[in-house]
C-alpha positions as CSV (number, residue, x, y, z in Angstrom):
1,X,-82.5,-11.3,39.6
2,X,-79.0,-10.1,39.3
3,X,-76.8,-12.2,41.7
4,X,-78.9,-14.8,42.0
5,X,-81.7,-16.0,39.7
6,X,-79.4,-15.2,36.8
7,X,-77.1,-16.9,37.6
8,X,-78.4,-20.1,39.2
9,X,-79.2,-22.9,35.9
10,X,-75.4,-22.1,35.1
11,X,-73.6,-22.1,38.7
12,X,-76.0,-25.8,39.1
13,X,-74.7,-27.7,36.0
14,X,-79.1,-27.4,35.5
15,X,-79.8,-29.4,38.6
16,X,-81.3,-26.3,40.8
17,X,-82.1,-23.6,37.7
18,X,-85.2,-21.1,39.0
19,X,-87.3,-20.3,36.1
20,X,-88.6,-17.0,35.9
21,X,-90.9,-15.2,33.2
22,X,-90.9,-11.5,33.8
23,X,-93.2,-9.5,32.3
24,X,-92.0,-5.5,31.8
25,X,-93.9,-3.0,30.0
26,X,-91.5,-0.8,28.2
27,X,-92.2,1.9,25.2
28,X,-93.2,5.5,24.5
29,X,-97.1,6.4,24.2
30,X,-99.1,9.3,25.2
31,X,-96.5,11.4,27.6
32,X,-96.0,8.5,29.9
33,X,-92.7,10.4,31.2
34,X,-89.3,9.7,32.4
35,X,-90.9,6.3,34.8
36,X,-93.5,4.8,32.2
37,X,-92.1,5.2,28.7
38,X,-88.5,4.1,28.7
39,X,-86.4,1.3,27.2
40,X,-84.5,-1.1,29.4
41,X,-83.1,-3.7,26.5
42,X,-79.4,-2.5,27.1
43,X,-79.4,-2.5,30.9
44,X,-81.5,-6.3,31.0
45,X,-78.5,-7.6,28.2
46,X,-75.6,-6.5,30.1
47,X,-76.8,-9.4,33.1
48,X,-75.2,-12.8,32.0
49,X,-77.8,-15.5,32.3
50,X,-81.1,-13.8,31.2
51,X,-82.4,-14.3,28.4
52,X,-84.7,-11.2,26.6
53,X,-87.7,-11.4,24.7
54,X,-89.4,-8.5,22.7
55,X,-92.7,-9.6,20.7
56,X,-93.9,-7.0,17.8
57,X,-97.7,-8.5,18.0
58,X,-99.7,-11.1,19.9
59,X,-98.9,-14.5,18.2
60,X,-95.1,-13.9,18.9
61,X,-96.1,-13.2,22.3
62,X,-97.8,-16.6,23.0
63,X,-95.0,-18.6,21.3
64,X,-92.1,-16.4,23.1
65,X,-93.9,-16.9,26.7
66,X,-94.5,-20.7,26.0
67,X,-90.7,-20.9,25.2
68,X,-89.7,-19.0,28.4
69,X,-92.0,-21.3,30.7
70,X,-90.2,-23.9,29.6
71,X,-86.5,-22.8,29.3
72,X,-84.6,-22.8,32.8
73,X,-83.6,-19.3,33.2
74,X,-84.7,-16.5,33.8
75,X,-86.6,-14.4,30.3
76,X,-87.5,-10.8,30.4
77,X,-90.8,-10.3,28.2
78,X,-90.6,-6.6,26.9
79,X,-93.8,-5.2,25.8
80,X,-94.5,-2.3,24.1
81,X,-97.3,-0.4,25.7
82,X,-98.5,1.3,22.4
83,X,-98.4,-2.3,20.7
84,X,-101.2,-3.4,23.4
85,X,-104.3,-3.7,21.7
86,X,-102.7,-1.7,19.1
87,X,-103.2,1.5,20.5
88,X,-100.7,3.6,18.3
89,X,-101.5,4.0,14.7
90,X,-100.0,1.6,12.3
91,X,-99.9,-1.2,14.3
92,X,-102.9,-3.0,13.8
93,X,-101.0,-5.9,12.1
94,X,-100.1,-6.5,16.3
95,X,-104.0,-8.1,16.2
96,X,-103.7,-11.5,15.7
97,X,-106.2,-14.6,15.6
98,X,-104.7,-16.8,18.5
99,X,-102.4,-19.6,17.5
100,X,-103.0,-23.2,17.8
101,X,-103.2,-23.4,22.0
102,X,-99.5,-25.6,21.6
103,X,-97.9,-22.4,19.7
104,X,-94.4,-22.4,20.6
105,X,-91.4,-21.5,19.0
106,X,-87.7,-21.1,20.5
107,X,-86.4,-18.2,22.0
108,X,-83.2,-16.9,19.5
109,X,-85.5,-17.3,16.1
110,X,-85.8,-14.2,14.3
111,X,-88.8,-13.7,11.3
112,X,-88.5,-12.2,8.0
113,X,-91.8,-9.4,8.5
114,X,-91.5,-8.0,4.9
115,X,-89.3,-10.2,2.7
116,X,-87.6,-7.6,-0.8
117,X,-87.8,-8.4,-4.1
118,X,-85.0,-10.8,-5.6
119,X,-85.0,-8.7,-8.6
120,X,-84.0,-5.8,-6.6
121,X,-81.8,-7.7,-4.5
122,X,-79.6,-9.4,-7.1
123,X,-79.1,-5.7,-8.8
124,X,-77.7,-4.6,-5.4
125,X,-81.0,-2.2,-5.5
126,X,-81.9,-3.7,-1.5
127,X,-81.5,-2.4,1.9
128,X,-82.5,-4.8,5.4
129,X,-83.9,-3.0,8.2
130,X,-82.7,-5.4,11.4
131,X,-85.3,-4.3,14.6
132,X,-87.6,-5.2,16.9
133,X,-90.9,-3.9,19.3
134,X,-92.0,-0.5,18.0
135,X,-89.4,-0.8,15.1
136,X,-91.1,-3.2,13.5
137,X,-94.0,-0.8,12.5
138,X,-91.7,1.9,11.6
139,X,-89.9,0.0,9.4
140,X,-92.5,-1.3,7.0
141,X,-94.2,2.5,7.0
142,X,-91.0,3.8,6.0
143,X,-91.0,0.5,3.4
144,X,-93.8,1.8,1.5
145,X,-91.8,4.5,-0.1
146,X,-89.3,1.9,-1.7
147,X,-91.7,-1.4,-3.0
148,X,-89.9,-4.5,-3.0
149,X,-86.4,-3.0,-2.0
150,X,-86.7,-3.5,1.7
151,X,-86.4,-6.2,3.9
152,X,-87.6,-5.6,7.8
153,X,-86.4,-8.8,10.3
154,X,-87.8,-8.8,13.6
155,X,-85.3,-10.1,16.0
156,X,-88.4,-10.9,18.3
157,X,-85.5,-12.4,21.1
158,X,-82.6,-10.1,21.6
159,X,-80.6,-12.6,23.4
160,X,-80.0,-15.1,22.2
161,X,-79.9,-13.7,18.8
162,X,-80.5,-14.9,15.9
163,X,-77.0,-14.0,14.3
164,X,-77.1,-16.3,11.5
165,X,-80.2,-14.6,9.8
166,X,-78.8,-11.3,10.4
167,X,-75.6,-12.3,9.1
168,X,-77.8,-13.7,6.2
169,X,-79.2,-11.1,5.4
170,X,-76.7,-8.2,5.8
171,X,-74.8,-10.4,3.2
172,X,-77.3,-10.5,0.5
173,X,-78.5,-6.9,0.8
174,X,-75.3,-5.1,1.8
175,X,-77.1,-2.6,3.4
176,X,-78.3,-2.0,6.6
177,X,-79.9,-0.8,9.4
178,X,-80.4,-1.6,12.5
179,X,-83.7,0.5,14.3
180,X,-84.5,0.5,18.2
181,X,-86.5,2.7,20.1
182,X,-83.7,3.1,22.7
183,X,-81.9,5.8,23.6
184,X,-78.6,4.9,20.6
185,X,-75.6,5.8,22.8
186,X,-74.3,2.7,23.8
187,X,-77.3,0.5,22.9
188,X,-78.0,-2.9,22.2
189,X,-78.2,-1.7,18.7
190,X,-75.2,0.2,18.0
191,X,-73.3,-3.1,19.8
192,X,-75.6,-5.0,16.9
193,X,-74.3,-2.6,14.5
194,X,-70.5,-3.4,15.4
195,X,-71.2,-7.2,15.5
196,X,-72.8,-7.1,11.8
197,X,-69.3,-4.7,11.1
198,X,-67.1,-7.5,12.2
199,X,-69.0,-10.5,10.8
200,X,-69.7,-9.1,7.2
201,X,-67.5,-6.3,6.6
202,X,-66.4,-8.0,3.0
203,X,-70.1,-7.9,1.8
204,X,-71.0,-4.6,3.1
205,X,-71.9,-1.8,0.6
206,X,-71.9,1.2,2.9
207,X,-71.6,1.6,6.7
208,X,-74.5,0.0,9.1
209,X,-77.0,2.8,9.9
210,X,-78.1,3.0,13.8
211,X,-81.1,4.8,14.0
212,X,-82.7,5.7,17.9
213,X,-84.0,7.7,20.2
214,X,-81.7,11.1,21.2
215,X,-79.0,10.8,23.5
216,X,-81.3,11.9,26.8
217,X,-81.1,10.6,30.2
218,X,-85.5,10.0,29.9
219,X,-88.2,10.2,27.9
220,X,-90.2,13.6,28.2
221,X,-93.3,13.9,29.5
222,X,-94.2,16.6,27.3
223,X,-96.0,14.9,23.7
224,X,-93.7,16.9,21.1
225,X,-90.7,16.8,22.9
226,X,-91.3,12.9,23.4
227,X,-92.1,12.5,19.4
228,X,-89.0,14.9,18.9
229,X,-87.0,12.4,20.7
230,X,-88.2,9.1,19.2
231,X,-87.3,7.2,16.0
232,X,-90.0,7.5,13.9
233,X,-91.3,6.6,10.0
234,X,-90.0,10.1,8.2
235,X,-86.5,9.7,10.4
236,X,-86.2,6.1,8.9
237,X,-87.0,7.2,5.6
238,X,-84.9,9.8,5.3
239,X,-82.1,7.1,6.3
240,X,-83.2,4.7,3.3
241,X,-82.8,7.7,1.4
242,X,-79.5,7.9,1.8
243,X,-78.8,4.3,1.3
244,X,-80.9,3.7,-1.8
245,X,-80.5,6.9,-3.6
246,X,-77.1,8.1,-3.3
């Protein structure tokens, strides 16, 4: 995968590419332990060449794996174990009625889950919550507390990212933060966090938030020191808090 498949639609011009869909499932739920529950975004990103998917519920996951059939290199489908048949609470909005059997939709696109009130938005009353998997739920539990002020985007592909509705975003709000499940020390999303720094520092209103998992080599095997270790709705929360009311 690394030497090799990565690397082989670019070093061919596209006239020997091996396609590859690879299906990993990733996530914390019920004391899976250090070889079961961990997240492997960052490592998977840092490979030039494959492209990384992450669906939040079962429609995105039918047009994400269409996409990757189709695209010449090599996608990594991360799926959230807990997300499967919505087995954690709160996610039974992952339960879809299956799309038309042609659903497709390209690999970079990121969605608008719960969209904030213009009202609030205009009055600079807004925060945007930028994540993905897991985060998704989280983010609109943690929502509730603050009708109409949040926005959650799930990136749904982590590369190629959908930069220009993050950017988008991040400049209307002036707010933000960005959620993962991962382990934050050098993540994916505190390299997110830098990139919305760079591209929108003139519109920002406070520094980006990172919120994720403690800095620990592996998920514990033990239930409260696992839940102790996550991101979860009352952690995100307490970050809005701090954003919206101060």
């Amino acid at each position: 995968m690394v030497s090799e498949v990565s690397k082989s639609n670019y070093l061919t011009n596209g006239k020997f590419p091996v396609g590859v869909v690879l299906r990993v499932p990733v996530g914390a739920y019920g004391g899976g332990g250090p070889y079961h529950s961990g997240s492997v975004e960052s490592t998977l990103l840092s490979i030039k060449g494959i492209k990384v998917a992450y669906p939040s519920n079962a429609a995105d996951m039918k047009g994400l794996m269409k996409a990757a059939y189709y695209d010449p290199n090599p996608v990594v489908m991360l799926e959230h174990k807990g997300i499967y048949w919505s087995k954690m609470p709160g996610t039974e909005d992952a339960r879809m009625v299956e799309p038309d059997r042609d659903y497709i939709f390209p690999l970079g696109k990121a969605n608008i889950i719960l969209p904030a009130e213009q009202s609030f938005v205009k009055k600079g009353e807004s925060v945007c919550i930028i994540t993905y998997g897991m985060g998704v739920y989280w983010a609109k539990a943690a929502a509730k507390k603050y009708p109409g002020r949040v926005e959650v985007i799930d990136l749904r592909t982590l590369f190629p990212l959908d930069e220009e509705l993050v950017f988008e975003a991040v400049t209307r709000h002036g707010k933000v933060i960005v959620l993962s499940e991962e382990q934050q020390n050098n993540s994916f999303a505190e390299s997110l966090s830098l990139r919305i720094s760079n591209n929108c520092y003139h519109f920002l209103d406070a520094k980006v938030e990172v919120i994720g998992a403690m800095n620990l080599p592996a998920i514990p095997i033990n239930l409260a020191l696992e839940a102790a270790m996550l991101p979860n709705v009352d952690k995100v929360i307490k970050r809005l808090d701090k954003l919206l009311l101060y």
